[in-house]
C-alpha positions as CSV (number, residue, x, y, z in Angstrom):
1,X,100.5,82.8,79.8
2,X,98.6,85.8,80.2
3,X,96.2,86.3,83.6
4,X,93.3,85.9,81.3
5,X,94.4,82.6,80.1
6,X,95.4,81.3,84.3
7,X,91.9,82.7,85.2
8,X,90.2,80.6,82.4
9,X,92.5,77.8,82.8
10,X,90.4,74.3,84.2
11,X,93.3,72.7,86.1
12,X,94.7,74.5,88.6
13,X,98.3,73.6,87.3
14,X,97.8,75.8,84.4
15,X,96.0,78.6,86.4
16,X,97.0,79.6,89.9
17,X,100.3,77.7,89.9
18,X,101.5,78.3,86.4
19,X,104.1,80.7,87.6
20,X,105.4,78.0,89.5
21,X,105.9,75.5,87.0
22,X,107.8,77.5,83.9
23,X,110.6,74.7,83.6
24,X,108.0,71.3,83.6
25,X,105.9,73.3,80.6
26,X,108.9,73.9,78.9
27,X,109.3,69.7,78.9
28,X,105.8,68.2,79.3
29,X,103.7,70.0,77.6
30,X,101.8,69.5,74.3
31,X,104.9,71.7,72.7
32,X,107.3,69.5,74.9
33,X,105.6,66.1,73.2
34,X,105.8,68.0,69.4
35,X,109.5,69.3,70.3
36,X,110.5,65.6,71.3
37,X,109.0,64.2,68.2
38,X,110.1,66.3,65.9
39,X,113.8,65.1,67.5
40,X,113.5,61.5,67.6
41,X,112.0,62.1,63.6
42,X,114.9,64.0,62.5
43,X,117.5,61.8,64.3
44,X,116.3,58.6,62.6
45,X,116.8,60.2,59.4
46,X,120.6,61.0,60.0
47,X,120.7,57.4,61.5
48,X,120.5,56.1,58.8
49,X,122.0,58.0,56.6
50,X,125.1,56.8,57.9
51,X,124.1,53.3,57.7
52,X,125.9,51.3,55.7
53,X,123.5,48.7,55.8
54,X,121.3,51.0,54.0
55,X,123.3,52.2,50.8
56,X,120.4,54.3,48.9
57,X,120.2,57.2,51.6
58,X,123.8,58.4,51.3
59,X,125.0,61.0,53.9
60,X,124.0,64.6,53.4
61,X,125.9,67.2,53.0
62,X,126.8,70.0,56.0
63,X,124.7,72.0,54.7
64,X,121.8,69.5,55.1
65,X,122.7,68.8,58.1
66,X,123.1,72.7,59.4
67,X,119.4,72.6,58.2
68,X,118.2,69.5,59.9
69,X,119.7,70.8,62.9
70,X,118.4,74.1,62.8
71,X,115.1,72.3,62.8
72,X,115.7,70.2,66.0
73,X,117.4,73.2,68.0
74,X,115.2,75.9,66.9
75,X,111.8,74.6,67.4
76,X,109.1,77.4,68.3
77,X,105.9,77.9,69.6
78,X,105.1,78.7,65.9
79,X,106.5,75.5,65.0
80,X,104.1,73.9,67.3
81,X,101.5,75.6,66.4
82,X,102.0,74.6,62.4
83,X,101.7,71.2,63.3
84,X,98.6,71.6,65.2
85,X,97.3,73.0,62.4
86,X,98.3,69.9,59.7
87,X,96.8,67.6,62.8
88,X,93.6,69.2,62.2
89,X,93.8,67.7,58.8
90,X,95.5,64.1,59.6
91,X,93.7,63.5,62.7
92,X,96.8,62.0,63.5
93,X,99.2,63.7,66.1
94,X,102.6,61.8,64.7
95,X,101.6,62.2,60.9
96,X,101.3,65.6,61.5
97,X,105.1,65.8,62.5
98,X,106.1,63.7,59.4
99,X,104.4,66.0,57.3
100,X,105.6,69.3,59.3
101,X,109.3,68.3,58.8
102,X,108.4,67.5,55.0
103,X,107.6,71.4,54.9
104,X,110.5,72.4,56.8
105,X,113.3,70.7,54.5
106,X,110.9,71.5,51.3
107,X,113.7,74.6,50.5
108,X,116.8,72.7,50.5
109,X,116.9,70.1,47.4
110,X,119.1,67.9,48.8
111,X,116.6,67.1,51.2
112,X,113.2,67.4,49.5
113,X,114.5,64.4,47.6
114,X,114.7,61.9,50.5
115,X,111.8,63.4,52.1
116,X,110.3,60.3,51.8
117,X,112.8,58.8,53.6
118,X,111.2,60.7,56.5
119,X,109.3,57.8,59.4
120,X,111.0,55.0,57.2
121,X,110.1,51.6,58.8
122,X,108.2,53.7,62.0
123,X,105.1,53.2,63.4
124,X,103.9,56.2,65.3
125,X,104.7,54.4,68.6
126,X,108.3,54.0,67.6
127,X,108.6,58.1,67.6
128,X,105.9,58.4,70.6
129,X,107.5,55.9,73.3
130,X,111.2,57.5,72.3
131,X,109.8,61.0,72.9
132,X,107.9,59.9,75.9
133,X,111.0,58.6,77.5
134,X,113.0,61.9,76.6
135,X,110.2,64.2,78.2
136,X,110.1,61.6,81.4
137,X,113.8,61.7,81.3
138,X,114.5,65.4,81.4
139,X,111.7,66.1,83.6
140,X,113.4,64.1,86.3
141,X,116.7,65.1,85.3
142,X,116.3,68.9,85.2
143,X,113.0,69.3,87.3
144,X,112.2,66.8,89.9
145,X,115.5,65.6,91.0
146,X,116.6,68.8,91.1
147,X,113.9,70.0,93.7
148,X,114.0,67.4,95.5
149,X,117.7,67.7,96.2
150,X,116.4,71.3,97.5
151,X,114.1,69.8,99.7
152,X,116.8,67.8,101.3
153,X,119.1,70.3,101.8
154,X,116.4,72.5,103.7
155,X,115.9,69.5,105.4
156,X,119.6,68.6,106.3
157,X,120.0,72.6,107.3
158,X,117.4,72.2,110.2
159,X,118.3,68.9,111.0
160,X,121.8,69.7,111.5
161,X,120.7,73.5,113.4
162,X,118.9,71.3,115.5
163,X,120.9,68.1,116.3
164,X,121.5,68.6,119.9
165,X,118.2,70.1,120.8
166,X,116.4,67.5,123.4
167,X,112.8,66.8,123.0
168,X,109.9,65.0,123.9
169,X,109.0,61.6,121.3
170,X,105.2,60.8,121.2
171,X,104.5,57.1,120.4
172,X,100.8,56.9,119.9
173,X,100.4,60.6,121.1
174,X,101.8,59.7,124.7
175,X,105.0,60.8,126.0
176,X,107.8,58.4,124.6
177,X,111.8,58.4,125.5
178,X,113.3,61.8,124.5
179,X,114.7,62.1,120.9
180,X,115.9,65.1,119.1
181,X,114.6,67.6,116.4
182,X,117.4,67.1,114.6
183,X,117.5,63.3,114.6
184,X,113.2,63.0,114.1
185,X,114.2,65.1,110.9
186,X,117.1,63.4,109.5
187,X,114.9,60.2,109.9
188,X,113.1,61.5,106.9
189,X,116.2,62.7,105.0
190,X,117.4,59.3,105.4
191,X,114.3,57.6,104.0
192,X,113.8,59.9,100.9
193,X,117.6,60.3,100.2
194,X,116.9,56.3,99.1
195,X,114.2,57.0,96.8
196,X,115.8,59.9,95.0
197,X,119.3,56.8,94.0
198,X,115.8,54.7,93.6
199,X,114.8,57.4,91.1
200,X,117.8,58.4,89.6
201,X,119.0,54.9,88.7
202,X,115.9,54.0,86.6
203,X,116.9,53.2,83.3
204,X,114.2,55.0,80.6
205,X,113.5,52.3,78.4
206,X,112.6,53.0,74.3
207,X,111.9,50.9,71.2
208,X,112.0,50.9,67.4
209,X,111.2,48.3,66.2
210,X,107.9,48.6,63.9
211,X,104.2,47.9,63.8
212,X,104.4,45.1,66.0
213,X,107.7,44.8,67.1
214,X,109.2,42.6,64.8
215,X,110.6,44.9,62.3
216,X,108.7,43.1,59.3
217,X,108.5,46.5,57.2
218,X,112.3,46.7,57.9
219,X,113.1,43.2,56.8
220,X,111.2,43.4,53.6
221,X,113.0,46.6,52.4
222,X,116.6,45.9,53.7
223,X,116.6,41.6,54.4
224,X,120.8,42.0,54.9
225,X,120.6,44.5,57.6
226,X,120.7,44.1,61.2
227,X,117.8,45.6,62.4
228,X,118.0,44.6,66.3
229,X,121.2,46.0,66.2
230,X,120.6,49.0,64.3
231,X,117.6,49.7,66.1
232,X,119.7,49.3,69.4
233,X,122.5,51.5,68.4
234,X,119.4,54.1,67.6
235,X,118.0,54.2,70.5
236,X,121.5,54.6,72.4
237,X,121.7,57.3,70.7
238,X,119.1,58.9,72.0
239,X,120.5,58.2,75.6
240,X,117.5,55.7,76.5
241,X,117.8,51.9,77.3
242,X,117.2,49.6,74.2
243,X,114.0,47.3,75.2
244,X,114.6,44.5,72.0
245,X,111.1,42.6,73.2
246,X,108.0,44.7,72.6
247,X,104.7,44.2,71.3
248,X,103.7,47.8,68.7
249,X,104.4,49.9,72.1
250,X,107.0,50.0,74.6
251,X,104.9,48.1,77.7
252,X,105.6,51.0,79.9
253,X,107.4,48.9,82.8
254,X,109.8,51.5,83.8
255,X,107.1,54.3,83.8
256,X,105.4,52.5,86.3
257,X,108.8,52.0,88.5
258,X,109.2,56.0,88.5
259,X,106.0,56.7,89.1
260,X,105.6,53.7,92.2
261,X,109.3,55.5,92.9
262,X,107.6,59.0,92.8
263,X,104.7,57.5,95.5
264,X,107.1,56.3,97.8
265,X,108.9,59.5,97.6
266,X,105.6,61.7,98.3
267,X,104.3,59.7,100.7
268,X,107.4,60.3,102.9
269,X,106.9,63.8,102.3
270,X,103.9,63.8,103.0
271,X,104.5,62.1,106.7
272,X,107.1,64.6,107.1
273,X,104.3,67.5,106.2
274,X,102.3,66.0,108.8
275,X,104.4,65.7,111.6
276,X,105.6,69.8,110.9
277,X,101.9,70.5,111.2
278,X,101.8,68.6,114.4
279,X,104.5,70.6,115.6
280,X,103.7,73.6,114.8
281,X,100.3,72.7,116.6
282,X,102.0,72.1,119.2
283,X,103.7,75.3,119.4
284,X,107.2,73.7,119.2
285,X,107.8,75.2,115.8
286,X,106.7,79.0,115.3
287,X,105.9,80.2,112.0
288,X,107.3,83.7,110.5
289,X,104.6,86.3,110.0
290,X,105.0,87.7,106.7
291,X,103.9,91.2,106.5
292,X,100.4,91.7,104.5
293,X,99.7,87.8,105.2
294,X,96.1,86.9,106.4
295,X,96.2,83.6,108.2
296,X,92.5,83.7,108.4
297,X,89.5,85.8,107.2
298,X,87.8,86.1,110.5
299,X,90.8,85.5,113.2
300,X,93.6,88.0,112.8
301,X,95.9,86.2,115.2
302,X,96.4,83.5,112.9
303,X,99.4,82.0,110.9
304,X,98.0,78.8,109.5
305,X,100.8,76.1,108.4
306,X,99.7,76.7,104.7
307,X,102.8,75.5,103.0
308,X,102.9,72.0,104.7
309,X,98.9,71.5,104.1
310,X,99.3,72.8,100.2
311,X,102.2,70.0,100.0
312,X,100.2,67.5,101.4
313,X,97.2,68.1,99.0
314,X,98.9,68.1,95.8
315,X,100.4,65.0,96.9
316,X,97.3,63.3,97.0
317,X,96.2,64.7,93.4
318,X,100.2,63.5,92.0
319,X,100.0,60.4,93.6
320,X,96.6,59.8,92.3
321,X,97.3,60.5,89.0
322,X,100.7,58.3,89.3
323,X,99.2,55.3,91.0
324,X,96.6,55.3,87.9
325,X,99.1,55.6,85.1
326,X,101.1,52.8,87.1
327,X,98.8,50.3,87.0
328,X,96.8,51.0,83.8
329,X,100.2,51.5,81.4
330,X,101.5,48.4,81.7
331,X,98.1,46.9,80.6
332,X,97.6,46.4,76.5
333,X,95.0,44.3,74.8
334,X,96.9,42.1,72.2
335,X,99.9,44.0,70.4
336,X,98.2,47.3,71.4
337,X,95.3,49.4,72.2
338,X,95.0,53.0,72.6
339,X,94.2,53.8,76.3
340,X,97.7,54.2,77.0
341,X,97.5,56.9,74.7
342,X,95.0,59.7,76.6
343,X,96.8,58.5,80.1
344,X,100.1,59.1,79.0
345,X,99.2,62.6,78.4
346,X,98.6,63.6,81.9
347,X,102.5,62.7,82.7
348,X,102.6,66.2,82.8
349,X,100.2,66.7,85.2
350,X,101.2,64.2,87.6
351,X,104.7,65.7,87.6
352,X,103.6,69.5,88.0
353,X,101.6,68.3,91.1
354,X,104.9,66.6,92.9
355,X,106.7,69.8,92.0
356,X,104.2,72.0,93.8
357,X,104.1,69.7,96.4
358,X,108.2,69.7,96.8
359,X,108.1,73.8,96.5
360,X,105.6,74.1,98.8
361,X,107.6,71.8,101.7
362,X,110.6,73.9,101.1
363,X,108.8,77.1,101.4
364,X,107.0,75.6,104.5
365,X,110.5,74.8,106.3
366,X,111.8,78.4,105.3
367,X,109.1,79.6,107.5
368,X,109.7,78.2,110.8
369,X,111.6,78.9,114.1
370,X,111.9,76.5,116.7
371,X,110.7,77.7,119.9
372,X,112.7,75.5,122.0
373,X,111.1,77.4,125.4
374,X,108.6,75.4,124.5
375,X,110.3,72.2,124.1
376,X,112.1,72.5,127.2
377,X,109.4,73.3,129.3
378,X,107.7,69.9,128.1
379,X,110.6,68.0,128.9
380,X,110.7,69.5,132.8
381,X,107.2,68.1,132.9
382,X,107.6,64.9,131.8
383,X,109.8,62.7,133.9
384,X,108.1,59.8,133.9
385,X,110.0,59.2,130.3
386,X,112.8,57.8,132.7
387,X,111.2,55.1,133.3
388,X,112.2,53.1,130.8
389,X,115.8,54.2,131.8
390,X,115.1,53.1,135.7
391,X,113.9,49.8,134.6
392,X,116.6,49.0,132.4
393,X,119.3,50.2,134.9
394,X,117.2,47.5,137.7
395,X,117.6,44.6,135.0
396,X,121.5,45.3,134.2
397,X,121.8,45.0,138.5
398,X,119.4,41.8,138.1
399,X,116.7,43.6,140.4
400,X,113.5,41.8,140.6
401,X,110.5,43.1,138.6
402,X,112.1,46.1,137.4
403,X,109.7,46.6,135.0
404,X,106.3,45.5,137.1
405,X,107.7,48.2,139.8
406,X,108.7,51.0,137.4
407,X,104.9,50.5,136.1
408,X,103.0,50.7,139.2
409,X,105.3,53.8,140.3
410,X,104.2,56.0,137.0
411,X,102.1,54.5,134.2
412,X,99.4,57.2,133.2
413,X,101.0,59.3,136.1
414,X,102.1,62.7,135.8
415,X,105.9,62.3,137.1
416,X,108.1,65.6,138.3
417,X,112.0,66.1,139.5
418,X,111.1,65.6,143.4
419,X,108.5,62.7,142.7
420,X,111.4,60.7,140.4
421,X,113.2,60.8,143.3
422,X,111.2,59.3,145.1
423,X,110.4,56.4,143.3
424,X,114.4,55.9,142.9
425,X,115.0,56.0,146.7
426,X,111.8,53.5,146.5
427,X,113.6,50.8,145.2
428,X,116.9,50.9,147.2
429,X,118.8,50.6,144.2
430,X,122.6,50.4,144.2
431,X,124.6,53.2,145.3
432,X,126.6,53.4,141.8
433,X,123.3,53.4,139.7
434,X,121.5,55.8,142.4
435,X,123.9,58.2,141.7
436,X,123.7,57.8,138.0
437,X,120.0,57.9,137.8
438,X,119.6,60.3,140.0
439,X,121.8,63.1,137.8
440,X,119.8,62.0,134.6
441,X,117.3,64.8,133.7
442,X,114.8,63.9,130.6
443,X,116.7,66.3,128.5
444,X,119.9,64.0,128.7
445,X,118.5,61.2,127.9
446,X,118.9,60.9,124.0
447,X,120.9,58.2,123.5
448,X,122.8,58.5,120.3
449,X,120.1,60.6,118.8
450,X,122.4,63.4,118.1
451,X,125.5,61.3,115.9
452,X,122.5,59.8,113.9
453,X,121.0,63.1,113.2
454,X,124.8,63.5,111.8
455,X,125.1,60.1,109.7
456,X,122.0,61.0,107.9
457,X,123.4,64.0,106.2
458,X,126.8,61.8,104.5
């Protein structure tokens, strides 16, 4: 697009972050719905030309189908254009198509005779819910999977760098049992590695079965035939799941599992987004300066954790968008209504915002540094985290009131080396655990945190 056209543009998506999103257009755009039409068209007319079932369309010649071909493979922004210019007459975005491809083959005989032969037995929705679940397929498979698997391996790169680095956990903001970076990261590589097999093992479902899914125009012209069959094979062919039982549309069941799919998986982002801005708040993380950057307009010292806030708010708009479709797609009034129609359009949008969201997380993690000076020196201030470790030592040694003691000795007290001492030669413990407790620093005490950061990554 040109800058005039970004600057013009009314979403966002298609101005400032067009540059960003080059390989989504290419799929879900109003070309990417024409291009996918156009393909499901053509390949139902070489369907059945090698049906047996249906013996007066024969199969064409290679020539024929060099030219069909050429059609599918070769489809231009011209192309697209041509049949938003016969929409303009139809009023109809599908019988454009029908009539687009009637052009295309007008110059080979062999084909303008079967032209009519062209949407035989469809209903628009049979070539609209096929090339809706080719767009939604190959958006996930070459797009959003794709990034995503980015994401997790800029994720699994600091999580591993950062496995053995001991640090303070908060639990409600307070001072919790030490973890580390690594592990607190790999907790979300864990939790969004299961969406992504969630996301990639939805099945795209598609249907062809006529005007109100019963193939009633198929049966009249061809009673012998096995449509539910044929119409299966078809759609296999296509690489998409068969769904037999529809009303005129496909009810749009699986759309809503990959977008609820897509919320989950954002909304772990998201939490991720928010505790790298707490970090960096923090000052455990510092942020690169990038030469020319201007954190703020008024304070100069500033790097602002743009990257992670960007992420978070086109999360918000995606999930939005996705939580609408989700709910509203799967809802039809009798055999159909056209709703679903104007929503499914904005599958586009929905996607785009994700993929912002996914780039801008990765780009946010390529900025930072830990500053583990500063994670350090929280831990030497913060020995009352021990506690939990004294406590539990007192129980396995069947000492009374181990936890009422350790309670009184440090809850909402600020605990140092020489005062944890104290309280240990307090309680006259054994000498075995005296000696074990009192060579336990807060930076030790991690449990297993750094093998899980490990499992996380297999």
């Amino acid at each position: 697009m040109t800058e005039e056209n970004t600057l013009t543009a009314i979403t966002s998506i298609d101005g400032r972050y067009r540059s960003k999103l080059g390989d989504l257009s290419d799929i879900c755009s109003e070309m990417g719905l024409i291009k996918y039409r156009v393909l499901v068209e053509l390949r139902w007319l070489k369907f059945l030309s090698l049906c047996d079932e249906i013996p007066d369309l024969k199969g064409f010649s290679e020539k024929a189908l060099n030219h069909l071909e050429e059609i599918e493979s070769r489809f231009s922004l011209d192309d697209a254009k041509e049949v938003k210019r016969l929409e303009k007459g139809t009023n109809h975005d599908v019988k454009a198509v029908e009539y687009f491809i009637k052009r295309k083959i007008s110059d080979v005989p062999e084909l303008k005779e079967i032209q009519e032969w062209i949407h035989f037995g469809c209903t628009s929705e049979d070539i609209n819910n096929c090339a809706y679940g080719l767009m939604v397929k190959s958006a996930l498979e070459e797009t959003l999977l794709p990034i995503i698997d980015q994401l997790l391996g800029s994720m699994s790169e600091l999580s591993i760098r950062t496995k053995s680095i001991s640090m303070l956990s908060r639990t409600h903001g307070q001072t919790a049992s030490p973890t580390t970076l690594g592990k607190e990261i790999a907790n979300t590589i864990f939790r969004l590695k299961r969406q992504k097999q969630h996301l990639s093992e939805t099945q795209v479902y598609g249907k062809f079965n006529g005007a109100v899914g019963n193939f009633n125009a198929h049966v009249i012209a061809y009673p012998e035939a096995d449509w539910p069959k044929l119409s299966e094979n078809f759609i296999q062919s296509l690489g998409l799941i068969n769904n037999p039982m529809t009303t005129q549309i496909e009810p749009h069941d699986y759309l809503a599992e990959i977008f609820h799919t897509l919320i989950r998986t954002n909304q772990i982002i998201l939490d991720f987004n928010r505790d790298m801005w707490a970090y960096i708040s923090i000052d455990y993380f510092k942020q690169r300066n990038v030469p020319g950057e201007v954190g703020s307009s008024t304070m100069p010292h500033k790097i602002n954790p743009i990257d992670f806030e960007n992420s978070e708010g086109n999360i918000g708009i995606g999930n939005s968008i996705l939580e609408h479709m989700a709910s509203k797609l799967i809802v039809s009034r009798w055999q159909r209504d056209l709703t679903d129609s104007t929503v499914l359009r904005n599958i586009g949008a929905a996607f785009a915002y994700c993929s912002l969201a996914y780039q801008a997380t990765i780009r946010g993690i390529s900025r930072v540094a830990v500053n583990e000076e500063k994670i350090s020196k929280d831990l030497d201030e913060s020995w009352e985290v021990l506690a939990e470790a004294v406590q539990t030592i007192m129980r396995k040694y069947n000492l009374t009131e181990p936890y009422e003691k350790l309670k009184l000795a440090t809850r909402g007290k600020k605990i140092t080396r020489d005062t944890y001492v104290e309280v240990l030669k307090a309680l006259e413990l054994p000498k075995e655990a005296m000696e074990q407790l009192e060579n336990l620093t807060p930076q030790e005490y991690i449990g297993l945190a750094d093998a899980l950061a490990e499992l996380a990554q297999q």
